[in-house]
C-alpha positions in Angstrom: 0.0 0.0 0.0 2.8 2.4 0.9 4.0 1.8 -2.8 1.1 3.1 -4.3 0.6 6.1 -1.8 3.9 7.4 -3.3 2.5 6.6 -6.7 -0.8 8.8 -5.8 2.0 11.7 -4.4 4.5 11.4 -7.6 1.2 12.1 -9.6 0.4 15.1 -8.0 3.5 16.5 -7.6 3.9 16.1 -11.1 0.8 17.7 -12.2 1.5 20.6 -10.0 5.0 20.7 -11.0 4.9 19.6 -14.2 8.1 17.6 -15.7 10.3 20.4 -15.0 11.1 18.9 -11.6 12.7 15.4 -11.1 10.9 13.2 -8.6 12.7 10.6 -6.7 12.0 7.5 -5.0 15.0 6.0 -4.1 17.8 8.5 -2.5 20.5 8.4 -5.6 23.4 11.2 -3.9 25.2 10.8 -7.2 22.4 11.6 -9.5 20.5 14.3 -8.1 19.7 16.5 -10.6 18.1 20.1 -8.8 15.0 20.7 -8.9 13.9 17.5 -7.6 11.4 15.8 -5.1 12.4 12.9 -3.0 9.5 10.7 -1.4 9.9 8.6 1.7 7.2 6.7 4.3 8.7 7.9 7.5 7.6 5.6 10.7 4.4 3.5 9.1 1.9 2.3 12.1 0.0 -0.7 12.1 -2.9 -0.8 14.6 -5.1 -3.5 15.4 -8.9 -2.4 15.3 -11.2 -5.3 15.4 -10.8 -8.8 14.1 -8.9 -8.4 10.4 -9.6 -4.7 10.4 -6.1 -2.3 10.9 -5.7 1.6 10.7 -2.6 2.3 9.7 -0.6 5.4 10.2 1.3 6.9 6.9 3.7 10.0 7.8 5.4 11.1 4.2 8.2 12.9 3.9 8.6 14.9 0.8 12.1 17.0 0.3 12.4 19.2 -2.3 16.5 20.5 -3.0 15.8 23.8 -4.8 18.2 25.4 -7.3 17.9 28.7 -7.4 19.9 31.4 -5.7 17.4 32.6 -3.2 16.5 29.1 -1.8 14.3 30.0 0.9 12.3 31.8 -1.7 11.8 29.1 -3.6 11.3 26.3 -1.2 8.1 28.5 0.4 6.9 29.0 -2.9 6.7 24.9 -3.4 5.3 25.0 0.3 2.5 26.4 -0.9 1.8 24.3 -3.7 2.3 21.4 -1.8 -0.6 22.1 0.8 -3.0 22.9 -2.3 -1.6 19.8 -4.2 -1.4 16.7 -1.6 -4.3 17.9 0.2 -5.9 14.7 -1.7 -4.2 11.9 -3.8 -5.6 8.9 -5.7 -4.9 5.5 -4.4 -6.5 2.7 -6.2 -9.3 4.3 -7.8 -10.4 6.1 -4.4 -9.3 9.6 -2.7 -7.2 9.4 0.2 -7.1 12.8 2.1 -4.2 14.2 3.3 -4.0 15.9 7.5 -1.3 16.8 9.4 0.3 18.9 6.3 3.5 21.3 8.0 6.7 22.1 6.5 10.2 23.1 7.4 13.5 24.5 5.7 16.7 22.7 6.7 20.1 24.0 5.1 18.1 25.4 2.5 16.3 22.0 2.0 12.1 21.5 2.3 10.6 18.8 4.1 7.2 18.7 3.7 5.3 16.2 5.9 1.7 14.7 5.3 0.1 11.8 7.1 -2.2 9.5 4.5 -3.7 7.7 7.8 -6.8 4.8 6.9 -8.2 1.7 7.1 -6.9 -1.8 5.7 -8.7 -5.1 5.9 -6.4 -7.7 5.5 -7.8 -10.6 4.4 -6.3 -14.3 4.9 -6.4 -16.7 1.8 -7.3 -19.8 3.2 -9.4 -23.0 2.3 -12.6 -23.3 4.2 -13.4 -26.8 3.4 -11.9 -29.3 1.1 -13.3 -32.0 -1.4 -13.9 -35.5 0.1 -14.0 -38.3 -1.6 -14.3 -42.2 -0.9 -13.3 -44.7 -3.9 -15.6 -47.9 -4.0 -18.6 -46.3 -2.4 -22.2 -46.8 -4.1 -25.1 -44.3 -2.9 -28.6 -45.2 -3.4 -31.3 -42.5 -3.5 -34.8 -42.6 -3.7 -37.0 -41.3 -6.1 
């Protein structure tokens, strides 16, 4: 599930963003080619409900490395087209709603931070009954 909340996020992002802006999953320090997005799940919790029902707890972390040379600038101008833009993201054919949204600038880096909180019902694959089946057996019924 975690996979396709970042797949919901890197779809926003870009249609915010447009494909101006690299977005990356995977933290490449070789590679990174500014403007970019990086995407992490930060600290996923799985709570029990009832029976097969969990709520999970999904805290993102999106960074965004700016290039220009007023940095702040830049990185408070994303801010605010992150808060419009993740407020809601598609995840298998449904909205998922965004809460918690805040931001922060760290050595002239954004982390912006969005929880994706819901429900999951896991469900068990398992045979309830099997075939049984007795060779040499004749069963008479009548009419």
């Amino acid at each position: 599930m975690i996979n396709k909340i970042v797949d919901g996020i890197s779809e926003k992002i870009n249609e915010a963003f447009g494909d101006g802006k690299e977005i990356y999953t995977e933290m490449k320090n070789q590679d990174l080619k500014e403007p970019c997005f990086f995407i992490m799940c930060v600290n996923p919790i799985d709570t029990q409900v009832l029976g097969n029902r969990y709520f999970r707890n999904n805290l993102f972390c999106i960074q965004y490395f700016p290039e220009s040379n007023e940095p702040k600038a830049e990185c408070n101008q994303v801010l605010e087209t992150l808060f419009l833009a993740l407020e809601y993201i598609t995840v298998e054919r449904g909205l998922v709603r965004g809460t918690k949204m805040h931001g922060e600038t760290v050595d002239s880096i954004l982390n912006f931070f969005v929880n994706y909180d819901m429900f999951v019902h896991k469900v068990e694959d398992s045979t309830l009954m099997g075939e049984l089946s007795q060779p040499n057996v004749n069963v008479n019924v009548k009419g």
